[in-house]
C-alpha positions as CSV (number, residue, x, y, z in Angstrom):
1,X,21.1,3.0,-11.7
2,X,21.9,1.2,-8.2
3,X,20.1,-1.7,-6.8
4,X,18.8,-2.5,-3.4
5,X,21.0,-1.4,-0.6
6,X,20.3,-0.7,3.3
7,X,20.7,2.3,5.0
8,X,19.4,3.1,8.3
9,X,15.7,2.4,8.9
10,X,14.8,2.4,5.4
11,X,15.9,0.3,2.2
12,X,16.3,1.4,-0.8
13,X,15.2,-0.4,-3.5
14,X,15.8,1.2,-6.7
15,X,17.6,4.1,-7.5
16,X,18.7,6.8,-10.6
17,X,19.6,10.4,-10.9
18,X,15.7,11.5,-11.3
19,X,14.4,8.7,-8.9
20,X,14.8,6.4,-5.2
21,X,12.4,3.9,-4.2
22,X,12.5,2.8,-0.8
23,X,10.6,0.0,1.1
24,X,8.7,1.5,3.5
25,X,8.3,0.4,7.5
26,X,4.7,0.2,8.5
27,X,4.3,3.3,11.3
28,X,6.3,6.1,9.5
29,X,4.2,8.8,7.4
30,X,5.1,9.6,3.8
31,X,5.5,13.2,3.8
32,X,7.2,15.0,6.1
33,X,4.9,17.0,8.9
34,X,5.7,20.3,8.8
35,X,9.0,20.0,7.1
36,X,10.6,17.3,9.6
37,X,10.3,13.7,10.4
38,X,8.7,11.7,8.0
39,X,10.1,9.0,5.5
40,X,12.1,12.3,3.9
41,X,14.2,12.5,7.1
42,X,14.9,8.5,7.2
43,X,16.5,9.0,3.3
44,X,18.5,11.5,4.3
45,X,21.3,9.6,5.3
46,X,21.3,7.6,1.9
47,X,19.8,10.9,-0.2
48,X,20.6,14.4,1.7
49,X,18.8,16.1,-1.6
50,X,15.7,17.7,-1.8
51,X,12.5,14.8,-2.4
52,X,9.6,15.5,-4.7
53,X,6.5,13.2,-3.5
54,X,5.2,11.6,-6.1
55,X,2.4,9.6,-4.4
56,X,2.1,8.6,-0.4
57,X,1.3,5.3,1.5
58,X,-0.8,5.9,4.4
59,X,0.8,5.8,7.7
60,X,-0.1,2.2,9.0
61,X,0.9,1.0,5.4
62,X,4.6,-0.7,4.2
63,X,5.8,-1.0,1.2
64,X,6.9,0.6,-2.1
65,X,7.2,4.4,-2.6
66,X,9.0,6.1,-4.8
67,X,10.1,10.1,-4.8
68,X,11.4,12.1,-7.8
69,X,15.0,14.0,-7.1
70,X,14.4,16.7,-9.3
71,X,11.0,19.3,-11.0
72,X,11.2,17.0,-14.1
73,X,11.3,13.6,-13.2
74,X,8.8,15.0,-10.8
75,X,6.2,16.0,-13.6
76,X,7.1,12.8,-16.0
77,X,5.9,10.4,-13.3
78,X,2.9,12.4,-11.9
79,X,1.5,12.8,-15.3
80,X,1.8,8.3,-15.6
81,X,-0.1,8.7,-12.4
82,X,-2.4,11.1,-13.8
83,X,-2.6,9.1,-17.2
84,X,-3.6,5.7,-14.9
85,X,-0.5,4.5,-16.5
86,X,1.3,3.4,-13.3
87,X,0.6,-0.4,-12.0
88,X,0.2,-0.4,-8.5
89,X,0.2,-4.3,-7.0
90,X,-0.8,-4.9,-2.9
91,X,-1.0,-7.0,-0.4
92,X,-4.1,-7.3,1.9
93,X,-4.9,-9.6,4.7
94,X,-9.0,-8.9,5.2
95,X,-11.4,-10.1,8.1
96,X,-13.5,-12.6,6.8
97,X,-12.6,-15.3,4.4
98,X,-14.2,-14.3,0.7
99,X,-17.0,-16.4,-1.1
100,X,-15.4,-15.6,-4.5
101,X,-11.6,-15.4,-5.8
102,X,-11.6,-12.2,-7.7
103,X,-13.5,-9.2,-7.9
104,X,-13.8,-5.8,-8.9
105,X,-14.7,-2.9,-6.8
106,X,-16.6,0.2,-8.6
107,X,-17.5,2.4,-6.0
108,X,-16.9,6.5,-6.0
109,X,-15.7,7.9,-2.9
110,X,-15.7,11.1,-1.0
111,X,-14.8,12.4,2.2
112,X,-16.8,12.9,5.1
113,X,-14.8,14.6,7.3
114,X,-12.0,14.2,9.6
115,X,-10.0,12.5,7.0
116,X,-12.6,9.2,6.3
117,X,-13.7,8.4,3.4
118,X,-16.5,6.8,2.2
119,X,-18.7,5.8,-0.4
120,X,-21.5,8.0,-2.3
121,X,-22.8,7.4,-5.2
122,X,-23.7,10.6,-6.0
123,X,-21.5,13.0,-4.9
124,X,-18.1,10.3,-4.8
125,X,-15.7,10.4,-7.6
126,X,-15.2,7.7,-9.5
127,X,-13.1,4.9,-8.0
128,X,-12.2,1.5,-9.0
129,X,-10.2,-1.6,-7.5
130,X,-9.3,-4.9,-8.5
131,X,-8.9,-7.7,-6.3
132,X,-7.4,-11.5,-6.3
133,X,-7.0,-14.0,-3.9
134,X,-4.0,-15.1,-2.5
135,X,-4.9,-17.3,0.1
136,X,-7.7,-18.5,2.4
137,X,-6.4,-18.3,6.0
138,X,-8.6,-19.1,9.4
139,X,-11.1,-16.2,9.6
140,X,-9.2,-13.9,7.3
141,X,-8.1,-14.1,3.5
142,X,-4.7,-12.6,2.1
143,X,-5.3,-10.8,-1.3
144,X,-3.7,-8.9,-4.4
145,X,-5.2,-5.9,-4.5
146,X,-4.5,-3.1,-7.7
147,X,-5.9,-0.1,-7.9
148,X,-6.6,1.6,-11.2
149,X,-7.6,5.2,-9.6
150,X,-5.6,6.4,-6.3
151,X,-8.4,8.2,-3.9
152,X,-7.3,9.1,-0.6
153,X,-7.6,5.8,1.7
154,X,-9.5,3.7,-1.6
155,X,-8.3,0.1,-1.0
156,X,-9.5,0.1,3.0
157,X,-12.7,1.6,1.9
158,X,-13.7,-0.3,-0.9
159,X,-12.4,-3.6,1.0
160,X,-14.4,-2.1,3.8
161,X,-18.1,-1.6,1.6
162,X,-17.4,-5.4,0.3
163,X,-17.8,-6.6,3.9
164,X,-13.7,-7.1,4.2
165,X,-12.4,-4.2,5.9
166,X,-8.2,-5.0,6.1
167,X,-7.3,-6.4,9.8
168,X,-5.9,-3.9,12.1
169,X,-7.5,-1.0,10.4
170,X,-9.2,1.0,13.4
171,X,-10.9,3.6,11.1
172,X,-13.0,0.8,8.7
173,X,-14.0,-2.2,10.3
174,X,-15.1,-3.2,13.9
175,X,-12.4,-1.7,16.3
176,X,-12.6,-4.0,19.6
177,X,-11.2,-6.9,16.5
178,X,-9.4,-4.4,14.7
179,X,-6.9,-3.8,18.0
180,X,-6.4,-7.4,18.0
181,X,-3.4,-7.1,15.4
182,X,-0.4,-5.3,15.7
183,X,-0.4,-3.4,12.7
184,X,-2.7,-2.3,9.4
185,X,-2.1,-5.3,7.3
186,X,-2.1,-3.5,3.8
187,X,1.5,-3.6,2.0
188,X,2.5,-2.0,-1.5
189,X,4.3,-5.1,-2.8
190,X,5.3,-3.5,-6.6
191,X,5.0,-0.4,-8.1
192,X,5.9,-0.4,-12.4
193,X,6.5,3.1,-14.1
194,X,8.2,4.2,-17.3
195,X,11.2,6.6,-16.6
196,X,12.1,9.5,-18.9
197,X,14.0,7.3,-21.1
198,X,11.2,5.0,-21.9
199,X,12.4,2.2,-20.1
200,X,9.7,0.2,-17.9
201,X,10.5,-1.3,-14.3
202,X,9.3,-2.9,-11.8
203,X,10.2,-2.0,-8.3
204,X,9.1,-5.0,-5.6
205,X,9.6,-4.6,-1.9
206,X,9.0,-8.6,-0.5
207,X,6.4,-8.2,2.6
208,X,8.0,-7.0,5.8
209,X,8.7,-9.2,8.7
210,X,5.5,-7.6,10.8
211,X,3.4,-8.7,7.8
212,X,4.2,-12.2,7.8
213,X,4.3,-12.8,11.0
214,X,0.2,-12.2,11.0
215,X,0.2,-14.1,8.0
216,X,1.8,-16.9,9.7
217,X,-0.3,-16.8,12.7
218,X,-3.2,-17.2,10.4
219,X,-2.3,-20.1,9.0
220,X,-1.4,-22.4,11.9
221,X,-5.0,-23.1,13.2
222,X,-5.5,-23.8,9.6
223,X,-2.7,-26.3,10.0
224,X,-3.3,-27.7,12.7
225,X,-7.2,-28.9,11.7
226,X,-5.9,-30.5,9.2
227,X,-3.8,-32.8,11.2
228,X,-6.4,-33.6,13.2
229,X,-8.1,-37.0,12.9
């Protein structure tokens, strides 16, 4: 077992003989496209051996993944997915600053073509999210966000159908506002799993650079009101 290292354009954070965690740069797609490119060819250098995806962040998302190295490691963590057994902790930073300080989102979701999702009550499958502040900010609000099921695009979409789609998200949320940040402002901050021996971690990738500076941006009108007389 390793701990965090640095290798070229990707960290890794946590590592074993069935297992690698790396921290994630916003931009880069999980899976590789037609076997090249991809996060898989930036752990190459650190990992030449064949990756099995476990899960995925979407492509505007940073953060925490982690890929099995071999077929059994492979099935003993997608059955914890499977199971629900696998915390999954993120950070948000949402348009509009929330009335209340927690919250749980129950809303099944389907697609509707051309990759969006969305929510139906009928026809959806059952989807849930919990949500926490964080902080207040000017016009915005950062939050912890964990998701107990894993639907495709879930956390933008049920942010989205509470009235809080994630800044810089061009598919949910107004665009023209949406353009105004540099990235999607969604980051996979921890990710806890049992491996095969029955020990439980905890692998935490701190927010990236691009991340904070938002964050930060957010916060100095905040600041500067204050100071005013």
């Amino acid at each position: 077992m390793t701990g965090p290292t640095t290798g070229p354009d990707v960290r890794v954070l946590f590592e074993t003989d069935d297992y690698i965690a790396v921290d994630k740069p916003e931009g880069v797609v999980s899976l590789a496209e037609a076997g090249l490119g991809g996060l898989p060819e930036l752990i190459k250098p650190h990992y030449p051996g064949k990756l099995f995806p476990v899960h995925r962040l979407d492509r505007g998302a940073s953060g925490v993944i982690v890929f099995a190295k071999n077929a059994a490691a492979h099935r003993h963590l997608n059955g914890e997915f499977d199971r629900r057994e696998v915390r999954k902790t993120y950070l948000a930073v949402v348009d509009g600053v929330t009335s209340s300080n927690h919250g749980q989102i129950n809303a099944p979701l389907r697609e509707f073509g051309s990759g969006r999702m969305g929510v139906d009550p009928k026809r959806g499958k059952p989807s849930s999210t919990e949500w926490k502040l964080a902080e207040r900010l000017d016009g915005a609000t950062l939050v912890r966000v964990s998701p107990a099921t894993g639907r495709h695009h879930q956390i933008r979409v049920h942010l989205y159908h509470i009235g809080h789609p994630i800044l810089g998200d061009l598919r949910y949320g107004d665009r023209a506002r949406q353009e105004r940040f540099p990235r999607l402002m969604l980051h996979a901050l921890s990710l806890e799993f049992v491996l095969p021996s029955g020990e439980r971690i905890t692998v935490e990738a701190p927010p990236s650079p691009s991340f904070e500076e938002v964050v930060a941006r957010l916060r100095r009108p905040k600041a500067r009101a204050k100071k005013t007389p």
